[in-house]
BAFI-3210 file (N, C-alpha, C; in Angstrom, 3 decimals, decimal comma, padded with zeros to 6 digits):
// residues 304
n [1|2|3|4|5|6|7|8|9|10|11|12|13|14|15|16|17|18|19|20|21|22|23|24|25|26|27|28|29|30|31|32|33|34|35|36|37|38|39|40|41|42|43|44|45|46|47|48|49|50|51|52|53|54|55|56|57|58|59|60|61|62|63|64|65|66|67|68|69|70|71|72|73|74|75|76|77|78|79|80|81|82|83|84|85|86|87|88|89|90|91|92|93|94|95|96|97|98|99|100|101|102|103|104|105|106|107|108|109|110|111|112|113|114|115|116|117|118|119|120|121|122|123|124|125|126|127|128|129|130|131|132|133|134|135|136|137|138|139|140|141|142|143|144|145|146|147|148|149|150|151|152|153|154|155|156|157|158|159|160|161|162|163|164|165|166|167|168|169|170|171|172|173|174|175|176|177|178|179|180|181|182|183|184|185|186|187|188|189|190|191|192|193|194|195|196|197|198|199|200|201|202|203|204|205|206|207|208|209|210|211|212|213|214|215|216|217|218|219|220|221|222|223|224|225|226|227|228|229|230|231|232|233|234|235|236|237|238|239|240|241|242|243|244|245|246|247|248|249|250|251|252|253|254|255|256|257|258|259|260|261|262|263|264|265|266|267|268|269|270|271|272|273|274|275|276|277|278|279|280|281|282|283|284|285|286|287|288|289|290|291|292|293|294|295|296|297|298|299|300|301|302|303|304]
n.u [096,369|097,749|100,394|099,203|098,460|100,784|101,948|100,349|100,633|103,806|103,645|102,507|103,595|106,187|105,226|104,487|106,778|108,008|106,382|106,841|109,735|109,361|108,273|109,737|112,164|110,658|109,973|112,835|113,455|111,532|112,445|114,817|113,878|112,367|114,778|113,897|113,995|111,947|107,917|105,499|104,197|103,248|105,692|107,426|107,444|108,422|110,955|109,569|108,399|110,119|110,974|108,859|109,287|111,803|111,241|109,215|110,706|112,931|111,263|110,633|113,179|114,163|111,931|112,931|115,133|114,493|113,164|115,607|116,894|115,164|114,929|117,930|117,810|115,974|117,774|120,182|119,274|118,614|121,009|122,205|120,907|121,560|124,055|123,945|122,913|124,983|127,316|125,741|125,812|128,453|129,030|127,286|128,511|130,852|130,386|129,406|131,306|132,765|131,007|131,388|133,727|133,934|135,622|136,175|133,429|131,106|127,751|126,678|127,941|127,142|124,479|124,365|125,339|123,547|121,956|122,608|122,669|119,903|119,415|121,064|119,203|116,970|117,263|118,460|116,105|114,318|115,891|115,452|112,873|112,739|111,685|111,109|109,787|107,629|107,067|107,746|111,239|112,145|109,230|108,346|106,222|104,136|101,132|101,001|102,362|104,746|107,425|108,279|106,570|106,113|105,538|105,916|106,686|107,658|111,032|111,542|110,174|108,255|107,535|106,696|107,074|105,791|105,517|105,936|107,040|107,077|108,164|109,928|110,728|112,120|111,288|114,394|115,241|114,413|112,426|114,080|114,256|115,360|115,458|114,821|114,796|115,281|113,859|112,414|112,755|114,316|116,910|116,296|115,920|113,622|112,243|110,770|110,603|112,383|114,266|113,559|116,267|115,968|114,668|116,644|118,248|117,102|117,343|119,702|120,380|118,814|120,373|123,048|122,660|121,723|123,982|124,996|126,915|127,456|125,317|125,789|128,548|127,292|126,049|127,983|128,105|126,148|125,639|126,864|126,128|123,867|125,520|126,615|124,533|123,427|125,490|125,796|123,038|123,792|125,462|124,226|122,621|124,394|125,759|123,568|123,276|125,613|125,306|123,165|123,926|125,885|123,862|123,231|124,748|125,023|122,204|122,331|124,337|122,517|120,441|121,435|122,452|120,209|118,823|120,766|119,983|117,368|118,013|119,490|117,737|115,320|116,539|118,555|120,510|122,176|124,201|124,420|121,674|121,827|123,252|122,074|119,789|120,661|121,272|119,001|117,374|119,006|118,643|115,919|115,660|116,827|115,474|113,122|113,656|113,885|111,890|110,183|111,299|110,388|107,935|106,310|104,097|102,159|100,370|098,655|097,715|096,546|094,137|092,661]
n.v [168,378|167,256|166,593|164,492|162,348|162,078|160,741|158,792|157,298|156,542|155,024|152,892|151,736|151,214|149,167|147,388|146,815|145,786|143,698|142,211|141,305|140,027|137,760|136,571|136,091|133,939|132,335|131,595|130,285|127,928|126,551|125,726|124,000|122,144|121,153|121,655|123,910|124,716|124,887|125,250|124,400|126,268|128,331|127,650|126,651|125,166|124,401|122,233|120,852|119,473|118,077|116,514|114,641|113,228|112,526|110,361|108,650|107,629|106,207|104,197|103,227|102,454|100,345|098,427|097,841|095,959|094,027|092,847|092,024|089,809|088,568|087,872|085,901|084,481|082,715|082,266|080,356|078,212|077,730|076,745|074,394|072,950|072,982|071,077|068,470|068,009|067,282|064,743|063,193|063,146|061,245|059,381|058,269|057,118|055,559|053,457|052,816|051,807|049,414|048,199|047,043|044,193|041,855|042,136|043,106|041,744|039,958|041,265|043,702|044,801|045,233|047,265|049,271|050,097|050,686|053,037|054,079|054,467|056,310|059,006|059,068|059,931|062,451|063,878|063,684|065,022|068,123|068,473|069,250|071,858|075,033|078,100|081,033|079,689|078,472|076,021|075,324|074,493|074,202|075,589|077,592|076,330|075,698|073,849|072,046|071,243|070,145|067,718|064,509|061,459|058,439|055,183|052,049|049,216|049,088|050,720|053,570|055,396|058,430|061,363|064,523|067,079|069,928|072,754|074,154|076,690|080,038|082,206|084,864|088,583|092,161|093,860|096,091|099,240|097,625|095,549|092,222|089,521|085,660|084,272|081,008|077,733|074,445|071,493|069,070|070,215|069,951|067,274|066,070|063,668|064,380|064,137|061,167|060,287|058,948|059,893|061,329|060,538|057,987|056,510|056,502|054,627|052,902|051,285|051,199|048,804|047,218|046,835|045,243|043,080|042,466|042,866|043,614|044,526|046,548|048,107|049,089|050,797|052,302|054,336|056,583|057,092|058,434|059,899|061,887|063,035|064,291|066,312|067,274|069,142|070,510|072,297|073,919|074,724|076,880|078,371|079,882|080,738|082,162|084,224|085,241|086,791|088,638|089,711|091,053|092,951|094,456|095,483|096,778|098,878|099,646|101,027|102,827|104,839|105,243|106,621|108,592|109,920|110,398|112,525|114,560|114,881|116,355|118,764|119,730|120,467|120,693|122,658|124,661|124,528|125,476|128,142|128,841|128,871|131,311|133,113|133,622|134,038|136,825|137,714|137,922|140,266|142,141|142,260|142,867|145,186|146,600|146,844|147,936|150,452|150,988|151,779|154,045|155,550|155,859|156,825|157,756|160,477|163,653|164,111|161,918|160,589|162,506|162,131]
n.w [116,036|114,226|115,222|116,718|114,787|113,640|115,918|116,372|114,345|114,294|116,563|115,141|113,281|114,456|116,007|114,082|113,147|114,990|115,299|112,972|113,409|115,552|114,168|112,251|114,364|114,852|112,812|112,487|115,061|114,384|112,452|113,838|116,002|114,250|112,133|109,612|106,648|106,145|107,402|106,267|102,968|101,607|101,880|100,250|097,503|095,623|096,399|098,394|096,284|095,365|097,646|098,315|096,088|096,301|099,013|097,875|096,052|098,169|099,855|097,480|097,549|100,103|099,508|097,739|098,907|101,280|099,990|098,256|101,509|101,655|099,769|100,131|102,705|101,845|099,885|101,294|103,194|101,735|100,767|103,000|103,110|101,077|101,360|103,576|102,309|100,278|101,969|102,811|100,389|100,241|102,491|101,372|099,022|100,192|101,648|099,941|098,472|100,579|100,567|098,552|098,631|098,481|099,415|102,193|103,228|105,294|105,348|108,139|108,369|105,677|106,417|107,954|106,534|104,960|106,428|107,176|104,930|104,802|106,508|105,778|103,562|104,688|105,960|103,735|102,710|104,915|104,324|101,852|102,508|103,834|105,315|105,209|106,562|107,109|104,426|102,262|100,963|098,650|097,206|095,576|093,989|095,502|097,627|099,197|102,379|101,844|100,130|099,517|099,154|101,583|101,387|103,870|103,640|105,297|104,676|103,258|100,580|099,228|097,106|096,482|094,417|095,445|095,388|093,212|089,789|089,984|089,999|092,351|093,091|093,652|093,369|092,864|092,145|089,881|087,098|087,145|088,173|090,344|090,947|093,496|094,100|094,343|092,430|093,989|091,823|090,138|091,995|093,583|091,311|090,031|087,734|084,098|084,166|085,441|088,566|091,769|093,871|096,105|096,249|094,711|096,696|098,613|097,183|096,599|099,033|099,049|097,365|098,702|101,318|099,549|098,792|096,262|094,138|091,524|091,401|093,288|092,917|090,165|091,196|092,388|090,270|090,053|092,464|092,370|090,379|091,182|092,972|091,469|090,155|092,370|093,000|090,786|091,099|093,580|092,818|091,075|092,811|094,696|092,494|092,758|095,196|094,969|093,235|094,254|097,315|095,730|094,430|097,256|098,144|095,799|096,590|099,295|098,808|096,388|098,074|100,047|098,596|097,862|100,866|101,178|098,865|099,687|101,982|101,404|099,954|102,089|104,351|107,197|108,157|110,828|112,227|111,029|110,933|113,957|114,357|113,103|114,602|117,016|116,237|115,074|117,571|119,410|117,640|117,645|120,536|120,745|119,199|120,591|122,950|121,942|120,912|123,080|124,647|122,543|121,909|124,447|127,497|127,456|129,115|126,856|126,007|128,149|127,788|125,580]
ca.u [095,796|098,839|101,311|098,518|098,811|102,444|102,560|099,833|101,520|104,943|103,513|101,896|104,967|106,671|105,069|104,471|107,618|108,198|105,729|107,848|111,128|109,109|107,735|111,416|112,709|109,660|110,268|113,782|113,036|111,003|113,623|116,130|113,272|112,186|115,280|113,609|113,941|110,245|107,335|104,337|104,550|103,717|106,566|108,731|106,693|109,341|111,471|108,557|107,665|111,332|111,155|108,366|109,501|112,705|110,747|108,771|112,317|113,511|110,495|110,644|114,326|113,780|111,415|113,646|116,528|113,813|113,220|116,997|116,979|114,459|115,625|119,409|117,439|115,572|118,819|121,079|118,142|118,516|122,609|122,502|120,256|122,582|125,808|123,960|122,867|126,135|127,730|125,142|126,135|129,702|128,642|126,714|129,419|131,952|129,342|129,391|133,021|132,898|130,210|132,169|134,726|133,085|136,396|135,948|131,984|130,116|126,103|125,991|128,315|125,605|122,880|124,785|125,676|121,965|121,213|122,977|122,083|118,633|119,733|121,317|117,749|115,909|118,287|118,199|114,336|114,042|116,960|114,389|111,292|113,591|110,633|111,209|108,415|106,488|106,905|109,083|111,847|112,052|108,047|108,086|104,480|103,415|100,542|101,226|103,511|105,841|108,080|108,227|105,298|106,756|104,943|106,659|106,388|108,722|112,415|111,210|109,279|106,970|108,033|106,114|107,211|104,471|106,141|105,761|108,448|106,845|109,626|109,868|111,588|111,711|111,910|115,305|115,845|113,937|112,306|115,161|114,075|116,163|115,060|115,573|114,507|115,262|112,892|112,893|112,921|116,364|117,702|116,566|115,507|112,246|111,555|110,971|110,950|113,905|114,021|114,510|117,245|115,465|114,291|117,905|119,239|116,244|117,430|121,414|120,392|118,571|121,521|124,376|121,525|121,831|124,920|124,707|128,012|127,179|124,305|126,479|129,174|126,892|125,637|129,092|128,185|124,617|125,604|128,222|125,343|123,665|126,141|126,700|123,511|123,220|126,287|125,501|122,291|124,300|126,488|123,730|121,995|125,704|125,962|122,288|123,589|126,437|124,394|122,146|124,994|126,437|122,304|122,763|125,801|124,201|121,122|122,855|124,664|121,759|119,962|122,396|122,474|118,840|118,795|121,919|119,220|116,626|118,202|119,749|116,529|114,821|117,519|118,696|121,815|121,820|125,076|124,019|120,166|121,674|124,123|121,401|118,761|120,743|121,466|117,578|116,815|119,974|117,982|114,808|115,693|117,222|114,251|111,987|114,253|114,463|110,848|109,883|112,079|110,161|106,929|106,326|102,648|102,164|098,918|097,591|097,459|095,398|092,983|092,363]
ca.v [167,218|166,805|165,502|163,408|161,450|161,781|159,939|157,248|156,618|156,270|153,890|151,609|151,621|150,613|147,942|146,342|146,809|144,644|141,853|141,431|140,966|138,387|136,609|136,070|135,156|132,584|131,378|130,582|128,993|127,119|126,166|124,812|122,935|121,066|121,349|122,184|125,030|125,485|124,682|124,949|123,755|127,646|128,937|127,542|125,615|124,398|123,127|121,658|119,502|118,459|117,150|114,914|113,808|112,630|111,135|108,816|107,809|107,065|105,189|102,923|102,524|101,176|098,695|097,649|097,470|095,174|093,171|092,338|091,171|089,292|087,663|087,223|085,390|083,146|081,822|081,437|079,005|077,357|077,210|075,973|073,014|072,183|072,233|069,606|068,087|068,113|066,503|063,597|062,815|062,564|060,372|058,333|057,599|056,734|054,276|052,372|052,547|050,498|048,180|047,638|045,971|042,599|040,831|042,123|042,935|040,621|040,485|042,110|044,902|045,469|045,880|048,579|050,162|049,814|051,426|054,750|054,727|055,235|057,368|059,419|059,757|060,776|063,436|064,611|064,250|066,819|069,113|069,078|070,340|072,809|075,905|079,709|081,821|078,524|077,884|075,123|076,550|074,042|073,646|076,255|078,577|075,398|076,024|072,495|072,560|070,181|070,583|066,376|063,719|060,788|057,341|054,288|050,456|048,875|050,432|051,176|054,578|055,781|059,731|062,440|065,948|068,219|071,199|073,149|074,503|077,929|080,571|082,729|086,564|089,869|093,423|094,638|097,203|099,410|096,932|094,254|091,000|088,487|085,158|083,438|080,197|076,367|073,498|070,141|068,650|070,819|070,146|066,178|064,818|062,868|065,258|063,508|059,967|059,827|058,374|061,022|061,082|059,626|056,648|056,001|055,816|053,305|051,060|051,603|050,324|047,082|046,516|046,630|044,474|041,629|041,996|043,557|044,604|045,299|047,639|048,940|049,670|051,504|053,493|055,406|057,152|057,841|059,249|061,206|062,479|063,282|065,532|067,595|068,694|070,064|072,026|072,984|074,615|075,621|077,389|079,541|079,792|081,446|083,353|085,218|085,951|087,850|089,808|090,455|092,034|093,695|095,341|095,628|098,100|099,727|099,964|101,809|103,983|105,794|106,050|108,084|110,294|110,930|111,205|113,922|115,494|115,737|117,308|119,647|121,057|121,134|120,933|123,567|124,791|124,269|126,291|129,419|129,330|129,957|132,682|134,274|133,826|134,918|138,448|138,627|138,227|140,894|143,298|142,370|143,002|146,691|147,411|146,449|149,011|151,488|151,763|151,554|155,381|156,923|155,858|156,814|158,313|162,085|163,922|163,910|160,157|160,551|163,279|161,435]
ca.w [115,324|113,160|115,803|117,157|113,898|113,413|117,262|116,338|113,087|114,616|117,042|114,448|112,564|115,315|116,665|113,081|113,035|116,229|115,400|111,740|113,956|116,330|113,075|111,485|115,188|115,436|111,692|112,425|116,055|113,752|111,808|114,451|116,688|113,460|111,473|108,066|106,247|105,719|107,657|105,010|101,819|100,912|102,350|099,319|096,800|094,716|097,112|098,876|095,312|095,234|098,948|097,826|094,871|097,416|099,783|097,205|095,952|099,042|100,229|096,811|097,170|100,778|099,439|097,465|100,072|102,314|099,061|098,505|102,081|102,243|098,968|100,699|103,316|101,191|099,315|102,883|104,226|100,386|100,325|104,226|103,164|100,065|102,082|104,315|101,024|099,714|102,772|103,044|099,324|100,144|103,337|100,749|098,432|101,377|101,893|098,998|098,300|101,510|100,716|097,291|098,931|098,771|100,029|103,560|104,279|105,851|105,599|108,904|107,993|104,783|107,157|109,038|105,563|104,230|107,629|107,312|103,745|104,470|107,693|104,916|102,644|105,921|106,261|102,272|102,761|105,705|104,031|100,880|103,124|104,939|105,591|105,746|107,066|106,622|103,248|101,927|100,272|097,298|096,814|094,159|094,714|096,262|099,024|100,255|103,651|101,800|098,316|098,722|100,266|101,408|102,521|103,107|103,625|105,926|104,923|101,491|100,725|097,778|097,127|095,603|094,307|095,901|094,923|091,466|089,099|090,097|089,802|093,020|092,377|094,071|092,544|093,521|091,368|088,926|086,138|087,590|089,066|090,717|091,496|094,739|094,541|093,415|093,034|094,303|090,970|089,980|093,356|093,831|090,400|089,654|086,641|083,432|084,730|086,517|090,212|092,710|095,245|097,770|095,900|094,492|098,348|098,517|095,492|097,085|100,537|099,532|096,776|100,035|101,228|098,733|097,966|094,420|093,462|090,112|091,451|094,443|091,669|089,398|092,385|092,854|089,777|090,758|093,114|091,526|089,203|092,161|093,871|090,639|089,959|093,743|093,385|089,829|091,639|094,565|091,944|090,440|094,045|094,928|091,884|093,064|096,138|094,879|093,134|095,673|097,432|095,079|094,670|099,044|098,579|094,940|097,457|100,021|098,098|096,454|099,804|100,659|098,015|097,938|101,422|101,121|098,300|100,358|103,220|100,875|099,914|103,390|106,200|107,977|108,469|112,279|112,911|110,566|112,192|115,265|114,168|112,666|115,316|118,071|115,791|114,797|118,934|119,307|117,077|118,403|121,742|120,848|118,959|121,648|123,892|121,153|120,931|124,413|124,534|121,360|122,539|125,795|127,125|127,947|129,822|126,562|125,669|129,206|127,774|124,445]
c.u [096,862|099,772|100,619|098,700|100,033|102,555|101,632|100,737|102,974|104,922|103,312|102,938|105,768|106,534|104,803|105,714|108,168|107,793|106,304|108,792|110,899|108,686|109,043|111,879|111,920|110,259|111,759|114,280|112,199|112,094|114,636|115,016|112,949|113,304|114,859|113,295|112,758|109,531|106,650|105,116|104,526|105,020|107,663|108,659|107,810|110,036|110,499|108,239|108,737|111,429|110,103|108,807|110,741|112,485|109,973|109,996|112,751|112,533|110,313|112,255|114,416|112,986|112,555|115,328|115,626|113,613|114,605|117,348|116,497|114,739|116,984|119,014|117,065|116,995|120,136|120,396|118,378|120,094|122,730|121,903|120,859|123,807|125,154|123,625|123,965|126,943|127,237|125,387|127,257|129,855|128,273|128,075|130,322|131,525|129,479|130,645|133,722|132,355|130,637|132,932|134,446|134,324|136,374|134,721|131,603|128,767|125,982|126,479|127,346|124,681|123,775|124,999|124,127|121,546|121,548|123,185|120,199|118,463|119,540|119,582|116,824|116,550|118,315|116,629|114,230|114,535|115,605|112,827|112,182|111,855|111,454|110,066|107,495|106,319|108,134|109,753|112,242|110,806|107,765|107,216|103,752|102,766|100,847|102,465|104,698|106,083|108,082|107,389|106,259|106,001|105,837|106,146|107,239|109,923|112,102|110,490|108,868|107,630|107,556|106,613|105,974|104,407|106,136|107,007|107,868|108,183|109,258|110,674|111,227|112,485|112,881|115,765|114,839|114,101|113,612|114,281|114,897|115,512|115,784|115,058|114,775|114,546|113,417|113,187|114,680|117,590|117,757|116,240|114,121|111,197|111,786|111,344|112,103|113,648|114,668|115,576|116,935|115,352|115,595|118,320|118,267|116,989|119,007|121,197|120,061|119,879|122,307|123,465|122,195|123,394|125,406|125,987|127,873|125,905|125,066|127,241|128,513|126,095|126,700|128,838|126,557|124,789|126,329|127,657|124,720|124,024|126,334|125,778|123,119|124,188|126,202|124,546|122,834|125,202|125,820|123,150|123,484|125,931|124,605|122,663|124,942|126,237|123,315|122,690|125,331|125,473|122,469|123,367|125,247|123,259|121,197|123,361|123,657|120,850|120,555|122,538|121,378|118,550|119,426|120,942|118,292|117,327|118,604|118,709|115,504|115,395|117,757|120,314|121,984|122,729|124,626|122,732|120,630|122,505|122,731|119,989|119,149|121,150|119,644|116,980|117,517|119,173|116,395|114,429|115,447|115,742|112,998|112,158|114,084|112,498|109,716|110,262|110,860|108,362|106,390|104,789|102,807|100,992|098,202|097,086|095,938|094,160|092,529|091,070]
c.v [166,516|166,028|164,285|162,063|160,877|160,267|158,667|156,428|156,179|154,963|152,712|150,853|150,646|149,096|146,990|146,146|145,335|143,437|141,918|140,713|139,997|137,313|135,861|135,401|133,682|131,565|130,602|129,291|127,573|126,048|124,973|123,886|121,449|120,375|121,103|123,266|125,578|124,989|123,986|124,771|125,151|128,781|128,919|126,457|124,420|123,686|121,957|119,946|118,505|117,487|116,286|114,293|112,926|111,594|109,960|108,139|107,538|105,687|104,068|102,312|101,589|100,019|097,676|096,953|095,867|094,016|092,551|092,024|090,457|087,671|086,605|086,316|083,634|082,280|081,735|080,356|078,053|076,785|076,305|074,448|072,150|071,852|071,319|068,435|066,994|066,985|065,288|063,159|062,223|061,439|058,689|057,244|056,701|055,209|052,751|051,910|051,399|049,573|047,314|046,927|044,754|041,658|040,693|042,468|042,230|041,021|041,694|043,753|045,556|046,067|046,760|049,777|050,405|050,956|053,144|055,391|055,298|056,187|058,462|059,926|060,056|062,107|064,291|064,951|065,430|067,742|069,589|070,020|071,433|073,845|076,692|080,244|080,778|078,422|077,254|075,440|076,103|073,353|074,794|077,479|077,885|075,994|074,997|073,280|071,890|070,428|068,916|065,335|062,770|059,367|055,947|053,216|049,722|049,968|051,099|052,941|054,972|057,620|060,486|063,877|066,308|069,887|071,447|073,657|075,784|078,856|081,572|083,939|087,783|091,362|094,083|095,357|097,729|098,334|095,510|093,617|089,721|087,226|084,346|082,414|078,850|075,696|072,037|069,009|069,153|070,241|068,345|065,164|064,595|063,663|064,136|062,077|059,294|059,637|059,830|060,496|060,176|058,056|055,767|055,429|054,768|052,004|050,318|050,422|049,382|046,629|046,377|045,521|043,408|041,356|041,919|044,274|045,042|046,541|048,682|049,879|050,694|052,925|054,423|056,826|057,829|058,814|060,854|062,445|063,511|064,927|066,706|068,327|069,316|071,005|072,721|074,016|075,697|076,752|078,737|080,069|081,312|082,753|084,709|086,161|087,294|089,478|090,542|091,329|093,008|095,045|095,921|097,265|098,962|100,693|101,450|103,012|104,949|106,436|106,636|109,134|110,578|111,326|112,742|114,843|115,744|116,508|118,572|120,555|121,150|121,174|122,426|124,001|125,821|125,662|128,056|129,700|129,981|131,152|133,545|134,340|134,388|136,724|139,340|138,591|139,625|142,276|143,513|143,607|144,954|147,447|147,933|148,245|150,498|152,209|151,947|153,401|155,773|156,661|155,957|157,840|159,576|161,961|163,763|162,770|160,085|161,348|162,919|160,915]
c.w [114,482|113,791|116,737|116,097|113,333|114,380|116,888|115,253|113,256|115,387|116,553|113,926|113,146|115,809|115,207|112,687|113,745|116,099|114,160|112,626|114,571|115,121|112,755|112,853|115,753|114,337|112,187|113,927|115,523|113,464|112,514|115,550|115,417|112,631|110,230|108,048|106,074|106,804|106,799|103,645|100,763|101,146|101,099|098,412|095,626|095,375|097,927|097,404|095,119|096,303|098,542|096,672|095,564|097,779|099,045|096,851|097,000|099,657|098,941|096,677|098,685|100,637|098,652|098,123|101,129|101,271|098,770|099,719|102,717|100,833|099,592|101,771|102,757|100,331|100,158|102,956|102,818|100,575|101,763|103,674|102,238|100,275|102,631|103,146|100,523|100,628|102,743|101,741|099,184|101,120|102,374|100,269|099,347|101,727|101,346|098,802|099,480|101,390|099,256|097,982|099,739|099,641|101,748|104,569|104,133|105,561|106,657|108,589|106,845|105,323|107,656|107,691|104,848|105,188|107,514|105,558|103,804|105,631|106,465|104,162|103,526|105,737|105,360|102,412|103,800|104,918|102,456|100,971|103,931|104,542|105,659|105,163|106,605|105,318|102,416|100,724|098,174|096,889|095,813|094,501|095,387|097,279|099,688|101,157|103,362|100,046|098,632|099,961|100,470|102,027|102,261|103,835|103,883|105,453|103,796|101,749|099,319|097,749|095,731|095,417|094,393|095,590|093,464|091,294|089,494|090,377|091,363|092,828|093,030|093,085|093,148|092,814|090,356|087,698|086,082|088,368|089,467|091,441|092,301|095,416|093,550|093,742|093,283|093,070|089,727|090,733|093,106|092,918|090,278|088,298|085,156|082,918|085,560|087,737|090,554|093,519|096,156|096,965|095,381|095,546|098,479|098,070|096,102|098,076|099,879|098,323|097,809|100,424|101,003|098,424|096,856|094,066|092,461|090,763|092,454|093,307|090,557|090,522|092,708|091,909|089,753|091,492|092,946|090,795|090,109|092,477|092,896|090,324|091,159|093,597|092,103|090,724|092,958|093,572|091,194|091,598|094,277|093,956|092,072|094,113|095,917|094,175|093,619|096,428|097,150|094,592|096,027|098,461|097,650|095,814|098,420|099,667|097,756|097,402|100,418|100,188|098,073|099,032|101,717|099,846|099,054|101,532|102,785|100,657|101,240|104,272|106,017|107,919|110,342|112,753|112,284|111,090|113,007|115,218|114,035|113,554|116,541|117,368|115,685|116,432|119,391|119,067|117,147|120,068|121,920|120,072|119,689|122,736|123,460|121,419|121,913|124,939|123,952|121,971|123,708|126,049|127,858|128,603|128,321|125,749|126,981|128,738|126,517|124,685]
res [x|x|x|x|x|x|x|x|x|x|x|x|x|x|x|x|x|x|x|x|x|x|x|x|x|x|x|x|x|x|x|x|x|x|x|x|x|x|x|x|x|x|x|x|x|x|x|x|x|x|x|x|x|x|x|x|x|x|x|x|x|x|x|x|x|x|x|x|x|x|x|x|x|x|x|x|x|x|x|x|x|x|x|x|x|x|x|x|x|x|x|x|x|x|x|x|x|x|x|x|x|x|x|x|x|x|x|x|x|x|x|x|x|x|x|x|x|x|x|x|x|x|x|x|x|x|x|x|x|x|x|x|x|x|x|x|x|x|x|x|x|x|x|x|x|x|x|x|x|x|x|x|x|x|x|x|x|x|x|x|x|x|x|x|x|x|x|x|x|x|x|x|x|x|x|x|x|x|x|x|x|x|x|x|x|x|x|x|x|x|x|x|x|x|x|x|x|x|x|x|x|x|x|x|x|x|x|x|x|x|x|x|x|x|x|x|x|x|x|x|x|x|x|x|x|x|x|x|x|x|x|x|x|x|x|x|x|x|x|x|x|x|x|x|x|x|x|x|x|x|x|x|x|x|x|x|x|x|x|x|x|x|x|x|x|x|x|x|x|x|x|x|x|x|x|x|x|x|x|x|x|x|x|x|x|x|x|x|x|x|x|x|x|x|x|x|x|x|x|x|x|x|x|x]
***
């Protein structure tokens, strides 16, 4: 009766023995199919609270990576429309500087200069409705489809700001906001009674027109006025973007280290797994062999 219990008890031993050695070679097959160090979250509770605390930091530092370029977006589509801006300003002037020189234009030459002055304020007018993702980029919070209305009456035109001073801004950074947007009233005037842009190139053309040197003449510096407050705006427009940037690479950077923290606390260490999974199969194997020997069945396993 005594070595009956010895032999069951050796067997039990044994084989709980065996299913430990397959558990550890499952855990760390685990291990290298998923590469994390854990499975369950009970396996290793602490590191487990650190890996989420990770992944929420990582998932609010990508928003804010998608926010900084969605910002850098919105003030490209802004600086593109102020270089064309910018250009049709220096077009303008060129203009006048020609239609100043009363000794050699003719009427008809006026009308041709009248003509590509109000070419010119077509040209500023689109560049002021420019759109991204359908919403015009100097209408402020505007819902309208347009930052400026425009109706006109033969060459003439009437011109409304439709667009608000509403400030536009994304969160790119803990408790940081950067805004990335100018309005049409920064950009083309008509704030505080002043003629907008457009209506100036209006007043321009029918002076070349008549023949208004004194009005042509005072138009060089209109225009002059003009072009500075666009690149003033392009100037802070520019200085956003560099800091937007300068947030991209910030951006990047810590997404790297928190990803390099989280992996720290749940990766794997791919090359040591398999060292140590082909030793715990190794000692599996021999155990398997070992106790395959000590257990073996007699007649009276049969008469049991």
């Amino acid at each position: 009766m005594i070595g009956r219990i010895a032999s069951r008890t050796t067997a039990m031993n044994s084989l709980a023995n065996l299913q430990a050695g397959q558990a550890r070679s499952d855990r760390i097959q685990q291990q290298l199919t998923s590469g994390k160090a854990y499975v369950k979250l009970s396996d290793n509770p602490v590191a487990a609270n650190d890996a989420l605390r990770f992944r929420s930091e990582i998932a609010v530092n990508e928003q804010y990576g998608r926010n900084i370029s969605d910002g850098q977006r919105w003030l490209s589509v802004q600086e593109d429309s102020l270089g064309s801006v910018t250009n049709s300003l220096h077009a303008a002037r060129d203009a006048l500087v020609q239609a100043n020189n009363t000794g050699v234009v003719n009427p008809a030459a006026r009308g041709a200069i009248a003509a590509q002055l109000r070419s010119i304020r077509d040209d500023v007018l689109a560049q002021a409705n420019t759109l991204h993702e359908g919403h015009p980029v100097f209408g402020g919070t505007t819902t309208a489809g347009t930052a400026v209305a425009a109706s006109f009456s033969g060459t003439a035109g009437t011109y409304t700001i439709t667009g608000d001073e509403g400030v536009i801004s994304r969160r790119v950074a803990p408790g940081h906001d950067v805004r990335v947007n100018a309005t049409a009233t920064e950009v083309f005037g008509g704030a505080g009674g002043v003629p907008t842009l457009f209506q100036q190139l209006d007043e321009l053309a029918t002076a070349v027109e008549n023949g208004d040197s004194t009005a042509v003449g005072a138009g060089l510096a209109t225009i002059d006025a003009a072009r500075d407050r666009v690149l003033s705006v392009r100037g802070a427009l520019g200085a956003r973007v560099n800091q937007l940037d300068a947030l991209e690479q910030a951006n990047a950077v810590r997404g790297d280290a928190l990803s390099g923290s989280l992996d720290a606390v749940e990766g794997v260490d791919i090359a040591k797994a398999m060292i140590e999974f082909r030793l715990q199969d190794t000692a599996y194997q021999a155990a398997l062999a070992t106790t395959a020997k000590v257990i073996q069945p007699t007649l009276l396993d049969f008469l049991r």
